[in-house]
Backbone bond lengths (Angstrom), bond angles and torsions (degrees), N, CA, C in turn:
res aa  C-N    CA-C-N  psi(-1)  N-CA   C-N-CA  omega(-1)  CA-C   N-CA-C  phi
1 X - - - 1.460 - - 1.531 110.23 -
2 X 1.389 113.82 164.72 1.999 124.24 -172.05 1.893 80.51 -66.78
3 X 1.228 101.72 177.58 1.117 112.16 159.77 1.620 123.47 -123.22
4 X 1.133 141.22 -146.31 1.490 115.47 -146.77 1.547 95.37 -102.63
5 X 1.460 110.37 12.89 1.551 106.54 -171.49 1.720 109.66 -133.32
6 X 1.666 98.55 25.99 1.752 122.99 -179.99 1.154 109.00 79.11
7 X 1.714 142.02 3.57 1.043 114.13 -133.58 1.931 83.56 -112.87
8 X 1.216 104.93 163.71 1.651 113.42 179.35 1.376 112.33 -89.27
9 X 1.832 109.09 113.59 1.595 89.41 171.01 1.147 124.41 -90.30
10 X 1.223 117.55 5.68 1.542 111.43 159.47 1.838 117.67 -132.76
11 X 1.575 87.04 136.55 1.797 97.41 171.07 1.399 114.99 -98.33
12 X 1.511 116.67 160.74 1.068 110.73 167.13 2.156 100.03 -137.25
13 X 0.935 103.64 116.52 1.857 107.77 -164.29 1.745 86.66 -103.49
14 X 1.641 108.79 117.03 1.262 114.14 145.73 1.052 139.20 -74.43
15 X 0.980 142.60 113.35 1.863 124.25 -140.57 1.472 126.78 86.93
16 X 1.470 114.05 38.62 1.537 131.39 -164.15 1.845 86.24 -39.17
17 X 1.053 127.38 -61.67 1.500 101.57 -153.22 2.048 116.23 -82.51
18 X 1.421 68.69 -4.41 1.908 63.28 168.41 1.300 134.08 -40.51
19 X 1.185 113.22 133.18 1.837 113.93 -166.09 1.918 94.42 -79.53
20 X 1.355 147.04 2.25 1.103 123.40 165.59 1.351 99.04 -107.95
21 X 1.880 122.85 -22.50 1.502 105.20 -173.71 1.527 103.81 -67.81
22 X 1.434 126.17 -23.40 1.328 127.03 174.43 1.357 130.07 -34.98
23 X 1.851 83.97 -80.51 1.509 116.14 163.97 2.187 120.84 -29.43
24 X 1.532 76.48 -53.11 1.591 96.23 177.05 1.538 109.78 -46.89
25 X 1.596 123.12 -82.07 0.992 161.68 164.14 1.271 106.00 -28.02
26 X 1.443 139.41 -16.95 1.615 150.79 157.70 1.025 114.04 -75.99
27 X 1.478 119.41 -50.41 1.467 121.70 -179.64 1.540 117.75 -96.19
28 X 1.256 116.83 -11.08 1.765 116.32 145.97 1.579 99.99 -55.81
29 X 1.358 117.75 -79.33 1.405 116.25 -170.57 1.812 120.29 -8.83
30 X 1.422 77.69 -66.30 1.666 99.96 178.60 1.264 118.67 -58.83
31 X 1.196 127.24 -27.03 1.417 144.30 145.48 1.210 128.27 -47.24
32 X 1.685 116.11 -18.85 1.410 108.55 172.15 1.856 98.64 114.71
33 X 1.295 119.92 0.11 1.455 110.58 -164.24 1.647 82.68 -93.79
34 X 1.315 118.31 147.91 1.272 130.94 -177.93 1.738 100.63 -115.78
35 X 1.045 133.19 -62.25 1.250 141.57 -134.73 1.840 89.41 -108.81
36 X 1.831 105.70 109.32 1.065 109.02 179.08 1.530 113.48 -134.01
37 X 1.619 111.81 115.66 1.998 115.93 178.53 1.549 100.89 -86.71
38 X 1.220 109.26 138.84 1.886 121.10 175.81 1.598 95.50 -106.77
39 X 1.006 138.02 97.85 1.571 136.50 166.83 1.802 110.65 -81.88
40 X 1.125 105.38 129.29 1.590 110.91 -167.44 1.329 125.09 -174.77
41 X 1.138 137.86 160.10 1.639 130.32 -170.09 2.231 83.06 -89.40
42 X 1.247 89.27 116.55 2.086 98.22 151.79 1.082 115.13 -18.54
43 X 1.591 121.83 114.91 1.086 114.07 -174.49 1.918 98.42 -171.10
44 X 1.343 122.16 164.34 1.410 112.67 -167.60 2.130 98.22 -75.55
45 X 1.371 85.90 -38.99 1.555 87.41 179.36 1.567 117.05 -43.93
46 X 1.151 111.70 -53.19 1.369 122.11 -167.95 1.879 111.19 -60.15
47 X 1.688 96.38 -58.33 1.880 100.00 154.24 1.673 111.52 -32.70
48 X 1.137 96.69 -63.23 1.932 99.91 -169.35 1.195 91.27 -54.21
49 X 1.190 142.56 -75.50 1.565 134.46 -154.30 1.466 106.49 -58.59
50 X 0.906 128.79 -40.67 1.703 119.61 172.58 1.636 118.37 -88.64
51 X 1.112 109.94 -2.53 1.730 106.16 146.31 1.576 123.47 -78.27
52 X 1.122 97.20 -35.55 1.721 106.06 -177.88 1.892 98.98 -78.10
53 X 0.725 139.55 -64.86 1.524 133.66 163.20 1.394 109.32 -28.62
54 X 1.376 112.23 -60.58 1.901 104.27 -178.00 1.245 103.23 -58.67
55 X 1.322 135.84 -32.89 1.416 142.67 175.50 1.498 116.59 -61.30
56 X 1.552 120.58 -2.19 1.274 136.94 174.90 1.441 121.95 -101.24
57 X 1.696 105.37 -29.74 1.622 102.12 179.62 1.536 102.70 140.30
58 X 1.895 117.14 -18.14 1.223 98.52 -164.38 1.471 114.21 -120.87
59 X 1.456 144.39 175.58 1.429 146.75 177.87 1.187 99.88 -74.83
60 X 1.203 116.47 136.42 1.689 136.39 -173.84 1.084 110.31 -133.61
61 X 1.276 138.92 110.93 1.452 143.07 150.35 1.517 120.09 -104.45
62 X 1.221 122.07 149.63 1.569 112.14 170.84 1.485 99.55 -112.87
63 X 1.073 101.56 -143.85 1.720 110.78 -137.97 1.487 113.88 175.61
64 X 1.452 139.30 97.31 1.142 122.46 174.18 1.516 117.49 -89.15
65 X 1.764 99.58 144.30 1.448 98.31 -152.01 1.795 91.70 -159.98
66 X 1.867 108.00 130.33 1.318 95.55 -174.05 1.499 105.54 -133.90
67 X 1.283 114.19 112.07 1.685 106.68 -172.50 1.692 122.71 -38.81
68 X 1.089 94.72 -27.97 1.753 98.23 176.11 1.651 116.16 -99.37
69 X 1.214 129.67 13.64 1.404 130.24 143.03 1.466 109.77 -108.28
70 X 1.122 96.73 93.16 1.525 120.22 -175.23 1.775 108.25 -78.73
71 X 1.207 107.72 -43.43 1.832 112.95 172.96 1.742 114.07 -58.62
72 X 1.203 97.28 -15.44 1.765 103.29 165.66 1.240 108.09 -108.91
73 X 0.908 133.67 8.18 1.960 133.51 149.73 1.729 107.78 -28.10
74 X 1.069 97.80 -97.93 1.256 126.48 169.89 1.458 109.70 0.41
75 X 1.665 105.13 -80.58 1.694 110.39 -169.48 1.317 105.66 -85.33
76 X 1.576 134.74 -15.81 1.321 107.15 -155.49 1.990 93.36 -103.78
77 X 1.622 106.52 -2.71 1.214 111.36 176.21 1.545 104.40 -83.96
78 X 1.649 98.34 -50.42 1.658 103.34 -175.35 1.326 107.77 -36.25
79 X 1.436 122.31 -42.68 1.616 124.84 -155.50 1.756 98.34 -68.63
80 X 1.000 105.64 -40.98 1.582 95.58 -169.50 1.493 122.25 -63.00
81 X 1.508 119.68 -27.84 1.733 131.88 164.43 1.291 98.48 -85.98
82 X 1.018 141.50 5.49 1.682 124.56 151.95 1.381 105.97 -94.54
83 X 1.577 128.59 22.85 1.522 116.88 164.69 1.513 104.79 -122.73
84 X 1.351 97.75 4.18 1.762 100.22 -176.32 1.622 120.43 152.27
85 X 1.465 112.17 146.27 1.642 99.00 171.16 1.250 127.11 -30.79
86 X 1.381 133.17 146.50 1.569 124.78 126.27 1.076 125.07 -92.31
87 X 1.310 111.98 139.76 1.883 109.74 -178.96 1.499 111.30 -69.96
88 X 1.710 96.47 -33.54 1.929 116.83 -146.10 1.322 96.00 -134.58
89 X 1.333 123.61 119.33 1.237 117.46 142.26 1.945 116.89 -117.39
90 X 1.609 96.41 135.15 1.335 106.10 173.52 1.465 133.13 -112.51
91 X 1.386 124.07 118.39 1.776 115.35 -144.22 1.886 69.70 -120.08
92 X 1.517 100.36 95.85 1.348 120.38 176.38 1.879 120.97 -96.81
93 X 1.920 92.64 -15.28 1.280 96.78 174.82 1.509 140.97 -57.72
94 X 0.955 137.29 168.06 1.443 153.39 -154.98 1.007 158.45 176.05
95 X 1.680 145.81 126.77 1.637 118.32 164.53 1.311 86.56 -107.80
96 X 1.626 121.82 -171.17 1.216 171.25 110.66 1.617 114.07 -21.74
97 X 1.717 77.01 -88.15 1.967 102.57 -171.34 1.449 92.40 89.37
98 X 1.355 104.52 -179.86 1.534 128.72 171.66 1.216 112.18 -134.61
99 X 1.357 116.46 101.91 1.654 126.18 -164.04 1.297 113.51 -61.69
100 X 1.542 134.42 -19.06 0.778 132.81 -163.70 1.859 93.16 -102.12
101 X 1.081 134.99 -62.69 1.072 144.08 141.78 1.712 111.04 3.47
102 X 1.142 114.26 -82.32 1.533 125.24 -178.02 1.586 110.95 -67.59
103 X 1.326 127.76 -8.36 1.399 123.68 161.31 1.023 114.77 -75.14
104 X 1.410 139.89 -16.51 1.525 146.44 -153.05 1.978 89.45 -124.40
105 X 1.415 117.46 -48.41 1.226 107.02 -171.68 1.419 100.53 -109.99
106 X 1.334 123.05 109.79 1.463 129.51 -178.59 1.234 100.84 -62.03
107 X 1.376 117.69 -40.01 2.035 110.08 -175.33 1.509 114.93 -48.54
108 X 1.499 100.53 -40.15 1.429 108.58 -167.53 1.408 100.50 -71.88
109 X 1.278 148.88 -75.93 1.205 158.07 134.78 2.078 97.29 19.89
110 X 1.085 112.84 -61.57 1.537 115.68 -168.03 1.596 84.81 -66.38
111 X 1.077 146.99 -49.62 1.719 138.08 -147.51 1.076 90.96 -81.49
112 X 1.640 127.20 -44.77 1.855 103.84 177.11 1.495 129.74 -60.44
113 X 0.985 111.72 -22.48 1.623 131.85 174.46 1.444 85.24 -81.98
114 X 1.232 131.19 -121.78 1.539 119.76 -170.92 1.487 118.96 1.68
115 X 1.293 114.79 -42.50 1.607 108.74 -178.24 1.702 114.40 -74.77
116 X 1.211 84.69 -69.18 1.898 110.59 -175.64 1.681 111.96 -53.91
117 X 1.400 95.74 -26.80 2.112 104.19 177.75 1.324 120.71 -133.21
118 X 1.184 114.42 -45.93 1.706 97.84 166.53 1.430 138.90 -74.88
119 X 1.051 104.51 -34.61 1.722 133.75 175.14 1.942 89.60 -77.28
120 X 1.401 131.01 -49.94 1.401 111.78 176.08 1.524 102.52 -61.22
121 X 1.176 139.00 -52.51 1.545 147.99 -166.03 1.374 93.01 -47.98
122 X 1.135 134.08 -80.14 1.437 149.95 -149.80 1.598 102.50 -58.60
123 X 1.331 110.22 -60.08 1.686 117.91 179.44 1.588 103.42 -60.11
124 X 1.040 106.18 -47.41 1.954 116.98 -174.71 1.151 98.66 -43.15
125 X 1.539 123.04 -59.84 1.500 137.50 -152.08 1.796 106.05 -72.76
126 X 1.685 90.42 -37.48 1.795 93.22 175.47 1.448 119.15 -65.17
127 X 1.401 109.28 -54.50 1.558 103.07 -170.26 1.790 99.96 -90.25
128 X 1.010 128.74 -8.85 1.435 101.85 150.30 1.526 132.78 -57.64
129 X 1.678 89.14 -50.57 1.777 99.52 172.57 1.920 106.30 -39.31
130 X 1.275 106.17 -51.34 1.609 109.11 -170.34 1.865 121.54 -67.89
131 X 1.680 89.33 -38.75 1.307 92.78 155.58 1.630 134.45 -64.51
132 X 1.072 109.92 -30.95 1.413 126.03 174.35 1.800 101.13 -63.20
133 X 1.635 85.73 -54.45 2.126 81.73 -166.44 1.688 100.05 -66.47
134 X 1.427 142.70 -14.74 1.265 130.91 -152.04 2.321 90.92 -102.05
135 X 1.635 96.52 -26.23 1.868 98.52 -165.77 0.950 128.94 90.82
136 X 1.552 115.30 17.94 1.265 120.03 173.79 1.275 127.68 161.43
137 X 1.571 128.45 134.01 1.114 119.52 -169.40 1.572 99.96 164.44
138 X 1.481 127.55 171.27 1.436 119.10 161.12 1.697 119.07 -124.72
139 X 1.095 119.14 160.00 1.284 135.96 -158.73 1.454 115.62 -123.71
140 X 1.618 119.03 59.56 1.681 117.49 -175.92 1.619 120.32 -67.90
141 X 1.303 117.81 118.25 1.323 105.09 177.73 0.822 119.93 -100.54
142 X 1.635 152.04 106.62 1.908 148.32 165.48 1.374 109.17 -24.85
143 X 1.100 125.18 77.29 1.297 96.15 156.00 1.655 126.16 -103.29
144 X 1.749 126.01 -133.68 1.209 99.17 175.46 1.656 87.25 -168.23
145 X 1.776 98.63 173.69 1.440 111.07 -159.58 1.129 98.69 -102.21
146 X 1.535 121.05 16.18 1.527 129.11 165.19 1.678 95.98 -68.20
147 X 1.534 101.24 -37.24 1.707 85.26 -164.33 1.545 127.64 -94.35
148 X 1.645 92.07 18.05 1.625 101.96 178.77 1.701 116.94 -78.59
149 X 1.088 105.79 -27.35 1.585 112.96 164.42 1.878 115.67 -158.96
150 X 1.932 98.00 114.17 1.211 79.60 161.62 1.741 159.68 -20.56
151 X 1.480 127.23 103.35 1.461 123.99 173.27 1.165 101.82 -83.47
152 X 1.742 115.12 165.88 1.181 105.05 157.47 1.455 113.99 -100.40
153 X 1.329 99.52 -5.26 1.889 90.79 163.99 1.695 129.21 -65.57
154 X 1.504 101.60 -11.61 1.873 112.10 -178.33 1.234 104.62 -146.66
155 X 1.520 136.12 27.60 1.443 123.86 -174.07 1.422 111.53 -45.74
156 X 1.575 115.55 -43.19 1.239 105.63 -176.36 1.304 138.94 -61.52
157 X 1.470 104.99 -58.33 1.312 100.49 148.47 1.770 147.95 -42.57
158 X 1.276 86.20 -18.53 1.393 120.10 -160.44 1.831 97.46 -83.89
159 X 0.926 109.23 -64.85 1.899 116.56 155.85 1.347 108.87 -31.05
160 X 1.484 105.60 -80.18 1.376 106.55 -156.84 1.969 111.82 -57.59
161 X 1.411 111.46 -15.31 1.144 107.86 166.99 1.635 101.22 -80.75
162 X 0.974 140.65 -48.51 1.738 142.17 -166.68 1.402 94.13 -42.59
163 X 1.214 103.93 -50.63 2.230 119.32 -168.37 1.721 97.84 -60.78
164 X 1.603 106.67 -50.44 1.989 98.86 -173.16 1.641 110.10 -75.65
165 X 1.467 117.38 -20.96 1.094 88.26 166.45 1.396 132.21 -101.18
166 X 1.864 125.76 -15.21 1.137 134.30 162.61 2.063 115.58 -45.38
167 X 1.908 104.91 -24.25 1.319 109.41 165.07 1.479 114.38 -85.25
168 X 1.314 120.39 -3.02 1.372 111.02 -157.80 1.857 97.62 -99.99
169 X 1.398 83.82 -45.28 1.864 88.31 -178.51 2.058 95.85 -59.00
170 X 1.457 110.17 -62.89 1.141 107.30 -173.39 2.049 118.69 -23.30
171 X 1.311 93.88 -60.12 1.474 119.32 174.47 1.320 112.25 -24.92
172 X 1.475 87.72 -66.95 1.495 94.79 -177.47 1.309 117.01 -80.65
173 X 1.126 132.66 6.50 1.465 116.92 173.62 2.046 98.29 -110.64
174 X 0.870 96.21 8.70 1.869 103.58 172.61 1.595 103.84 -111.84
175 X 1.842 120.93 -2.99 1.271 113.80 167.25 1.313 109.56 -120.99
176 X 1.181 112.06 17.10 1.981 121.42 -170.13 2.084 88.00 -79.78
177 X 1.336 97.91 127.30 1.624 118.89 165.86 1.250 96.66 115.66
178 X 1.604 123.37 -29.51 1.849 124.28 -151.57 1.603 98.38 -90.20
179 X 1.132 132.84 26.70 1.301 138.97 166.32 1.798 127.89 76.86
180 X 1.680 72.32 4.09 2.335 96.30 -170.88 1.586 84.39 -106.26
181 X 1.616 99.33 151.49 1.423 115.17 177.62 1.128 95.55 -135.77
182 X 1.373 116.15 134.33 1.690 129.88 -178.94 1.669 119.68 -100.61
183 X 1.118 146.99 61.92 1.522 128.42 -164.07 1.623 115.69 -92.95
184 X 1.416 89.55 128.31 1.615 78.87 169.45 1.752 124.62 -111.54
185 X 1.074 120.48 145.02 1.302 164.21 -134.14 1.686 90.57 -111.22
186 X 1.494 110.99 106.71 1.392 126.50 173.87 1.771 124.49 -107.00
187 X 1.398 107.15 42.49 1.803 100.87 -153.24 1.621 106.40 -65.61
188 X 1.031 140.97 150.19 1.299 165.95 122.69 1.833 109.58 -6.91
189 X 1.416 129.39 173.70 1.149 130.76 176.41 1.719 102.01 -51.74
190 X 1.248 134.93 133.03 1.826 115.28 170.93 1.561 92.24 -118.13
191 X 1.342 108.05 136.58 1.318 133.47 179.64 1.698 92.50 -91.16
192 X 1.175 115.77 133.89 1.432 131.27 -176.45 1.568 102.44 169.43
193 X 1.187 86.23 170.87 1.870 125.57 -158.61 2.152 87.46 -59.51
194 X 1.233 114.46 -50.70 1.465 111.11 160.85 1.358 140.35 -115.82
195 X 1.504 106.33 62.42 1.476 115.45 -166.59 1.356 84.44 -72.82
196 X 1.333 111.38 147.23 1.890 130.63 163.02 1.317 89.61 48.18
197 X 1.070 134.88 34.73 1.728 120.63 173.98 1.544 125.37 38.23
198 X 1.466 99.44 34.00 1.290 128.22 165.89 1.552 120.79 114.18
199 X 1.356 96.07 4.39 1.739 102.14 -170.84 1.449 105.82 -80.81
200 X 1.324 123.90 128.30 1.691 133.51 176.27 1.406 102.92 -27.78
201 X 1.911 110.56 128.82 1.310 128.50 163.42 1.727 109.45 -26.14
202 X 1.631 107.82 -58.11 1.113 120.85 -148.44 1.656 107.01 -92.82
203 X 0.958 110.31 35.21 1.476 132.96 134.54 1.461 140.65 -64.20
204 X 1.381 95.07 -49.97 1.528 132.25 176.69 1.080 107.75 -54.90
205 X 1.372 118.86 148.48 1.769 111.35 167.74 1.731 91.37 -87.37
206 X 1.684 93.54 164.49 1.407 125.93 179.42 1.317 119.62 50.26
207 X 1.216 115.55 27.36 1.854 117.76 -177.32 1.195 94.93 -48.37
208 X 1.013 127.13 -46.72 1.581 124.03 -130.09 1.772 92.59 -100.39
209 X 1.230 124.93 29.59 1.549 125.78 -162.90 1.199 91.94 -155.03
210 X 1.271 120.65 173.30 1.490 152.76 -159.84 1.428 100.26 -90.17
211 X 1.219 118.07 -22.63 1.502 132.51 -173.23 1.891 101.02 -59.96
212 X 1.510 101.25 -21.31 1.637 95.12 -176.05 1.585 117.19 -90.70
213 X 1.459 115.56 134.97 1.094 126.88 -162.82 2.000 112.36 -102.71
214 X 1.351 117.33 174.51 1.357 112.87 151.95 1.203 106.14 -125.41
215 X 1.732 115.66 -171.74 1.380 110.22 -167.90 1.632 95.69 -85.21
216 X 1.420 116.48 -31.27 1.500 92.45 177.73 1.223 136.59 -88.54
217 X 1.203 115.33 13.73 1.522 136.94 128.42 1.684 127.20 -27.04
218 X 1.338 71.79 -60.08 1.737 99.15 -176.13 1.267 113.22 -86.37
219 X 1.303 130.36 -14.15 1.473 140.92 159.93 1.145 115.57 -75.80
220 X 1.508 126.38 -37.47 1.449 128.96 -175.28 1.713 106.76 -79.83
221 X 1.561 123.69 -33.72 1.657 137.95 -178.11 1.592 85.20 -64.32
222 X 1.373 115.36 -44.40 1.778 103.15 -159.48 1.933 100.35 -73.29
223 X 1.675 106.21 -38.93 1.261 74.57 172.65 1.589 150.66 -76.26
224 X 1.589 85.59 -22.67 1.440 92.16 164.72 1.633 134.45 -70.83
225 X 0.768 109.60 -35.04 1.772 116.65 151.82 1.280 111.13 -54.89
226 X 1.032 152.38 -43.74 1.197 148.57 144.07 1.618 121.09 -16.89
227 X 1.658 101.38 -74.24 1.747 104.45 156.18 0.899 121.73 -64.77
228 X 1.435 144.52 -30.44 1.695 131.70 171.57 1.679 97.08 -73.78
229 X 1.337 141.19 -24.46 1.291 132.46 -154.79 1.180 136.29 60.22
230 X 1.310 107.09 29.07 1.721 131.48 -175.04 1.131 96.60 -55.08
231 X 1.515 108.24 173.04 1.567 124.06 -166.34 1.644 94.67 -137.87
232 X 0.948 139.23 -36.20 1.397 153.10 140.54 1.227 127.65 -82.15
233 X 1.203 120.98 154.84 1.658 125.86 -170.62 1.750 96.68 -171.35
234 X 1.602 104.83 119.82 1.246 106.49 157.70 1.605 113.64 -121.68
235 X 1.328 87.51 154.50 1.841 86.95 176.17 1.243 99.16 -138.07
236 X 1.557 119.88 146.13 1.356 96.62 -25.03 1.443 110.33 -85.40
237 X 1.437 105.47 -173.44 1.818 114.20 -154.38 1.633 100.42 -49.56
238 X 1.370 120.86 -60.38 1.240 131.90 177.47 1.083 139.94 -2.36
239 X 1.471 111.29 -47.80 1.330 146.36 155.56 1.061 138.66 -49.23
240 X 1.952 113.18 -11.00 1.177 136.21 170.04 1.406 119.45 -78.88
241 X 1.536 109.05 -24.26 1.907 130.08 -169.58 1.766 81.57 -111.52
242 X 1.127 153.59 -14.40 1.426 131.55 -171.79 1.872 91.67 -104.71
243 X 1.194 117.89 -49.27 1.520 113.52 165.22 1.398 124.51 -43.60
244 X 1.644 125.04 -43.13 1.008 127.48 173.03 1.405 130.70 -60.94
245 X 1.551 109.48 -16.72 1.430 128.62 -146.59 1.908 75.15 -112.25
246 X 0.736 121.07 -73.37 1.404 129.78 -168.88 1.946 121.84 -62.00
247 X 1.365 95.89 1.88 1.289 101.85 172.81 1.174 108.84 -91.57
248 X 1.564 112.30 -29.26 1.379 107.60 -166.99 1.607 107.39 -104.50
249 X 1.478 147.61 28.92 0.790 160.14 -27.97 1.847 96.31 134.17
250 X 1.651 117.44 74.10 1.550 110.96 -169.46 1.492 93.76 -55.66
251 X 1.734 93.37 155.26 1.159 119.61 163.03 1.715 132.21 -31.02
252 X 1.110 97.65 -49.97 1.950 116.59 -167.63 1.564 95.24 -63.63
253 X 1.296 118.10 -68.55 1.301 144.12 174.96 1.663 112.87 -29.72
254 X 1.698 94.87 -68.83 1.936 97.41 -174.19 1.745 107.48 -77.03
255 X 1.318 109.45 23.04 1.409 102.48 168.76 1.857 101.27 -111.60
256 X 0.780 113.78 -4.23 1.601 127.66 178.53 1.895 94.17 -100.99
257 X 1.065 137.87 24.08 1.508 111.86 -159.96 1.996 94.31 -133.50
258 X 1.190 123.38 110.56 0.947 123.91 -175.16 1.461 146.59 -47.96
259 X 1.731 101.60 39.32 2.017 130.48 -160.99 1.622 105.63 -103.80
């Protein structure tokens, strides 16, 4: 359960090495959350990130966990709410892809969708289900402002985010009264140690603007939405009046527009 000052004592980060489930998961700590799961494919990274957390104050366990074996959703998630509440769950996972790459190789193209939407669907659906059966808890999903309107520099990716968050709002309005709160998480380009998994900033729309974020940026928006109980969250806020402006934005035109 929160404790008397909202805060979650336990996380659960899908995507243990994610640079915002990290980020996130530091400043819960500091918040008072003790009890922290890293879900992630085995890997030295994933060790490092839950040594450096125990090195903060809190219980760390990992968890192997692979967005694209989806038929092990189920039990290898189930197992972790049969040792105790979660306050928090964060489905921080992800690819990129390489758009140029995945136009030429349709396989590749299918694994970002599998990652970014089916593998989110499947995990989403589990620890909500658990959150739902326990009465309480919240459910943050990453998504991104890639997927507010197709580019043609990231369509792909760019979809498969449109799909996690068109499920994420859905979600939550099929868990609104049941005591679970779902928010989703809209960040901006984030400059970090693995932006695009190495592909140049300046790819990205709005590098060159204020519009660019980091993950602990994006860790600090998640917690505060958290205490307000937002249902949306952009980071930064800004991005809410440049999205709006650009949705509506004819076709002919936003293919001429430098995003």
């Amino acid at each position: 359960m929160k404790d008397a000052f909202g805060a979650p004592q336990s996380l659960l980060v899908l995507g243990g090495t994610s640079e915002i489930g990290l980020a996130t998961a530091r400043r819960l700590i500091a918040c008072r959350t003790r009890t922290v799961w890293l879900a992630g494919r085995p890997s030295p990274a994933l060790e490092s990130a839950a040594t450096e957390l125990r090195g903060r104050g809190a219980y760390v366990r990992t968890v192997d966990f692979d967005a694209l074996d989806t038929e092990s959703h189920e039990t290898t998630l189930g197992k972790i709410f049969t040792e105790g509440d979660i306050d928090m769950v964060l489905l921080a996972f992800g690819i990129p892809g390489d758009q140029e790459r995945d136009e030429e190789e349709p396989l590749s193209a299918v694994r970002v969708a599998q990652t970014n939407y089916t593998g989110a669907v499947s995990a989403g659906l589990v620890c909500a289900g658990a959150l739902q059966a326990q009465g309480h808890g919240s459910l943050v999903v990453l998504s991104s402002v890639a997927g507010e309107r197709a580019r043609r520099a990231d369509f792909i990716y760019g979809s498969s985010k449109a799909g996690l968050d068109a499920f994420a709002q859905g979600l939550g309005d099929a868990l609104h009264g049941t005591g679970v709160h779902v928010m989703v998480v809209r960040p901006g380009p984030v400059q970090s140690a693995g932006t695009a998994a190495g592909a140049p900033l300046a790819t990205i729309p709005f590098t060159r603007t204020p519009l660019v974020t980091t993950p602990d940026a994006v860790a600090a928006a998640i917690v505060t939405g958290l205490r307000r109980r937002s249902e949306t969250v952009w980071v930064p806020g800004a991005l809410r009046a440049v999205m709006s402006a650009l949705r509506h934005v004819p076709r002919p035109l936003f293919r001429r527009l430098p995003v």
